[in-house]
C-alpha positions in Angstrom: 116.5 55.8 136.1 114.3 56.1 139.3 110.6 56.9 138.6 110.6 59.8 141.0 113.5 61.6 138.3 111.7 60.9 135.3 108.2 61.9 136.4 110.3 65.1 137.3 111.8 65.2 134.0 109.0 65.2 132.2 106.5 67.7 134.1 109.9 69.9 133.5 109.3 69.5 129.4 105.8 70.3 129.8 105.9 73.4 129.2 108.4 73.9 126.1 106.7 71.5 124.2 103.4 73.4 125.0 105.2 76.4 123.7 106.3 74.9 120.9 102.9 73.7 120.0 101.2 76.7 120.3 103.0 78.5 118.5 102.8 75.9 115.6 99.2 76.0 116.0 99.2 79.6 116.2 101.4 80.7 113.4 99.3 78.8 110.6 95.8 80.7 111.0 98.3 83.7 110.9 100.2 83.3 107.6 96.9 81.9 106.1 95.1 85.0 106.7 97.9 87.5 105.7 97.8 85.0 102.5 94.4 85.3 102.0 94.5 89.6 102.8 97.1 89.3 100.5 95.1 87.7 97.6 92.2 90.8 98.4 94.8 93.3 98.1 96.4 92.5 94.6 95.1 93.4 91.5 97.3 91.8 88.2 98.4 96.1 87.7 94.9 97.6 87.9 96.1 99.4 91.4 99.8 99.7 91.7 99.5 101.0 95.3 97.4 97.6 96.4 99.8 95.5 94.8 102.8 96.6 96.8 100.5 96.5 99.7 100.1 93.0 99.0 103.6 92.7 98.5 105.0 93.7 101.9 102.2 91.6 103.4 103.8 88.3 101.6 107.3 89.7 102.9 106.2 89.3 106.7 105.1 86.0 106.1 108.8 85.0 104.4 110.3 86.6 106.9 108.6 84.0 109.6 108.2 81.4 107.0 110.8 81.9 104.4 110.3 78.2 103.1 106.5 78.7 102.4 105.6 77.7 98.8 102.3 79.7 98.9 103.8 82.8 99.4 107.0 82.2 97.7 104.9 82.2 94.4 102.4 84.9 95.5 105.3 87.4 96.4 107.2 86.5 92.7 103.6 87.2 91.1 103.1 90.3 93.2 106.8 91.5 92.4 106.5 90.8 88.5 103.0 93.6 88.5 104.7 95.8 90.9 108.1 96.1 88.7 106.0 95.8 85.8 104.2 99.2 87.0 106.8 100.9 88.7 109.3 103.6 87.4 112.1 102.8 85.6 114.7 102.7 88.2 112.6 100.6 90.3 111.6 97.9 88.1 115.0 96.1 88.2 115.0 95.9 91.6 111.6 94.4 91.6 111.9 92.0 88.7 115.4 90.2 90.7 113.7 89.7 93.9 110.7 88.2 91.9 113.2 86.0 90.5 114.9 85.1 93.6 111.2 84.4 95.4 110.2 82.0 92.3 113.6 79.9 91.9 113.4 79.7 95.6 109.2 78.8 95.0 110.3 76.5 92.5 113.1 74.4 94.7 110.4 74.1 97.5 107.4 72.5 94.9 109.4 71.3 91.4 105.9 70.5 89.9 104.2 73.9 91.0 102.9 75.9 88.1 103.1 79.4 89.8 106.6 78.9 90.5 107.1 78.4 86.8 105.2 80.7 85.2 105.5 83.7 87.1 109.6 83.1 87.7 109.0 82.8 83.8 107.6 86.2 84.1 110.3 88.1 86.7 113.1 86.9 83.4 111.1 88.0 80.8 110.3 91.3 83.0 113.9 91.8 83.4 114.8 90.9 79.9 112.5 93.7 78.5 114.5 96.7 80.9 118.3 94.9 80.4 120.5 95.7 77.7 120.5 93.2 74.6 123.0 90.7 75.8 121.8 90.0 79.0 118.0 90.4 77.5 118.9 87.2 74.6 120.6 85.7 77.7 117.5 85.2 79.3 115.4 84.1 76.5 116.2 80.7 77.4 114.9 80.9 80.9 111.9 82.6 80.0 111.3 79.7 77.7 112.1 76.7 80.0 109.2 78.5 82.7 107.1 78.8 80.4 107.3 75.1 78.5 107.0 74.0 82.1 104.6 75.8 83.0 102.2 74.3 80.0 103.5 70.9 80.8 101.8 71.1 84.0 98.8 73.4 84.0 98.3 74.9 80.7 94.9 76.8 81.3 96.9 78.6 84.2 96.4 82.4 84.0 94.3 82.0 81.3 96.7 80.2 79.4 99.1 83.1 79.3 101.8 80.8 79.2 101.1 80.1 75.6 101.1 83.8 74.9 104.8 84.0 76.4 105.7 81.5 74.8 103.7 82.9 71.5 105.8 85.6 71.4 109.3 84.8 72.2 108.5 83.0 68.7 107.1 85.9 67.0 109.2 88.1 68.1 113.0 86.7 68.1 114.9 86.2 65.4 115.4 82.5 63.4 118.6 82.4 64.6 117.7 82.7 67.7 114.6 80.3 68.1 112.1 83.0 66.6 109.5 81.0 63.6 106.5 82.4 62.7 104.6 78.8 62.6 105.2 78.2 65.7 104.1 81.3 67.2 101.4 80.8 65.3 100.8 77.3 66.9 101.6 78.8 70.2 98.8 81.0 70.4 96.4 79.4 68.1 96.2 77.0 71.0 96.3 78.9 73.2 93.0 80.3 72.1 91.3 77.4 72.2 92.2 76.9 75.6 91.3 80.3 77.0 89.2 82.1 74.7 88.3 85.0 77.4 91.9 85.9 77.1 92.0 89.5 74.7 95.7 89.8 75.6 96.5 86.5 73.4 93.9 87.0 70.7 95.4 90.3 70.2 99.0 88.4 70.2 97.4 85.9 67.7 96.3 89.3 65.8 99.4 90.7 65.6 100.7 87.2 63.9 98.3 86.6 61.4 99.0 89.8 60.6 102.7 89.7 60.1 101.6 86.2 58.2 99.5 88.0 55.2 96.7 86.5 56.7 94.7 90.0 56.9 90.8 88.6 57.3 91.8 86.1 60.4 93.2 89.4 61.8 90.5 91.1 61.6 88.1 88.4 62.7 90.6 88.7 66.3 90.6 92.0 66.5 86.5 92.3 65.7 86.1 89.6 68.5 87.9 91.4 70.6 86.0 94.8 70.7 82.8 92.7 71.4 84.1 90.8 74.1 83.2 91.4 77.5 86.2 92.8 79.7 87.3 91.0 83.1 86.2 92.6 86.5 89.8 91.9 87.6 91.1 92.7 84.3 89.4 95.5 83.6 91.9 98.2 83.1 93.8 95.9 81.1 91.3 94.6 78.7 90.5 98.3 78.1 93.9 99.0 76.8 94.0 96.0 74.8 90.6 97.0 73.2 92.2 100.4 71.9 95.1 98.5 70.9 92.5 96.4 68.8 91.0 99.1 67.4 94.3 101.0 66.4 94.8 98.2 64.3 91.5 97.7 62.9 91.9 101.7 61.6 95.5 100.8 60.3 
């Protein structure tokens, strides 16, 4: 090829690959901040309205990313809160696209613990508003996410994982995987890990309860009413705190 026609040939590409690299360039700084505005808004349920907000932030990024682990995971956590707070109509709706966001999450990072657990969450968020058969359906799913989830992180969320888990066991019947020492196990762990978490010592409550042992109960539920609630919890520890003390009157 003469020199003349490839110098040409080149000065010609010039300009689409300078294209192409800014906008490479410029779409990261742009999907990290609407990730990080994203984080700000969302609020684990204390503030329905900033959670969707977050939401439909994370779904302009998909839709120019839609292979982006980081806000695959952050739009299944945001969908699981807003389902979880939304009417009942709604929360269907919400709960299968947070499914479809974290199995899609989890194909792009295997060995990502958001994918896990909050994909965990969206079947077990699903499972509560479905009928019976397709809730026992999913107890299985719920409980892979979840042993997953511990496998790789288990502090993650406060090690809510072990409450999930904690309370599939409590809650389900023998037949069916449920055992009453091994919910206990569940959370008793999972209090030792995460000790700040009232949600699982109130779960761990509830089980020495239901296992005649009445003074460890109480100890839980005491603790509990002294402890300090989250800044980003806040709402939620509250409600967990009357819970507590409902069944300290009991």
């Amino acid at each position: 090829m003469p020199i003349r026609l490839l110098v040409f040939l080149l000065l010609s590409l010039l300009p689409l690959v300078a294209l192409r690299l800014e906008r490479a360039v410029g779409a990261a700084p742009s999907s990290r901040a609407s990730l990080e505005a994203a984080d700000a808004l969302f609020s684990y349920g204390e503030d329905h309205a900033r959670d969707q907000q977050a939401l439909t932030l994370l779904e302009r990024v998909l839709a120019r990313e839609p292979q982006s682990y980081q806000a695959l995971w952050r739009a299944t956590r945001a969908a699981y809160h807003v389902g979880d707070e939304a009417e009942e109509r709604a929360k269907v709706a919400s709960f299968e696209r947070g499914i479809q966001w974290g199995q899609q999450a989890v194909a792009q990072q295997p060995e990502g613990v958001e994918g896990h657990f909050w994909l965990g969450a969206n079947y077990g968020g699903l499972s509560s508003v479905k009928g019976l058969v397709q809730a026992l359906a999913m107890v299985q799913q719920v409980r892979t996410e979840m042993e997953t989830a511990l496998r790789l992180q288990a502090d993650y969320e406060q090690g809510s994982a072990y409450r999930a888990l904690g309370e599939l066991a409590r809650q389900l019947p023998g037949v069916l995987g449920g055992s009453r020492k091994r919910a206990l196990a569940y959370l008793e762990q999972g209090v030792r890990v995460a000790p700040q978490n009232l949600a699982l010592k109130l779960s761990l409550a509830r089980a020495y309860r239901e296992a005649d042992q009445h003074e460890a109960s109480r100890q839980q539920l005491r603790e509990i009413l002294h402890m300090p609630r989250r800044p980003a919890r806040a709402i939620a520890d509250s409600r967990t705190q009357d819970k507590a003390r409902q069944l300290l009157a009991q």
